[in-house]
N, C-alpha and C positions, 0 to 999 in steps of 0.2 A: 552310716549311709548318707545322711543330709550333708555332714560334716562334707564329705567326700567331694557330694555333686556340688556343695558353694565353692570348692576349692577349687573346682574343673574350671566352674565360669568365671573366676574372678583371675584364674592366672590367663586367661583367652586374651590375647592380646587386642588392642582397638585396630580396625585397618585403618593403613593411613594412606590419604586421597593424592590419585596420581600426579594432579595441578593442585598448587598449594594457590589456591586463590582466595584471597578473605571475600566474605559475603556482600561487603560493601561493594567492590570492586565487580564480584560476579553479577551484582544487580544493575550497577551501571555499566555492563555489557549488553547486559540482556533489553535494558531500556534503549539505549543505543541501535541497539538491534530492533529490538520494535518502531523507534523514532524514524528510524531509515527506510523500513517497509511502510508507515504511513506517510512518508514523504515518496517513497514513489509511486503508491497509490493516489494518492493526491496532483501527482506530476501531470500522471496519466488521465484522470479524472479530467482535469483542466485542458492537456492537450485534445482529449472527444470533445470536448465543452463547445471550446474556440475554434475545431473543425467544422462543431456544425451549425455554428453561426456565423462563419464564413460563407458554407456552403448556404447556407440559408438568404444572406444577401446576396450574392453572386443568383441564386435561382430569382430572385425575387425582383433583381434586378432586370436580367434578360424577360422575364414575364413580361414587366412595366415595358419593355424595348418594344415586343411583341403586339402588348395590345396598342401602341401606339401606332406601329403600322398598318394595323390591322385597320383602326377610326380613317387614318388617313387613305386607306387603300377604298375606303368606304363612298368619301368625299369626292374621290376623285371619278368615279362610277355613276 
């Protein structure tokens, strides 16, 4: 009976993989693939970055605009 079931599993054939890709090769996809999703997180990151200190001087400048009219409208009163 033992004899029997060694016989079953060792004639089981191995399956073999759809893509024959060596390991090496599947790892440097997969890094590849990660490398590109932190560079466009990173892209984007940078792009809000540089948005909001844009936006930040543009507001910061019209303020300065603002409160200079505002002393001169003062002077002139």
């Amino acid at each position: 009976m033992i004899i029997a079931i060694t016989k079953i599993t060792i004639n089981i054939p191995t399956p073999i993989p759809a893509l024959k890709i060596s390991p090496t090769s599947s790892q440097l996809v997969n890094e590849n693939s990660i490398t590109n999703t932190i560079n466009k997180r990173v892209m984007i990151f940078c792009m809000i970055l540089l948005f909001l200190i844009v936006l930040k001087r543009i507001l910061y400048s019209n303020y300065r605009k603002i409160k200079v009219l505002q002393t001169s409208k003062k002077h002139l009163i």
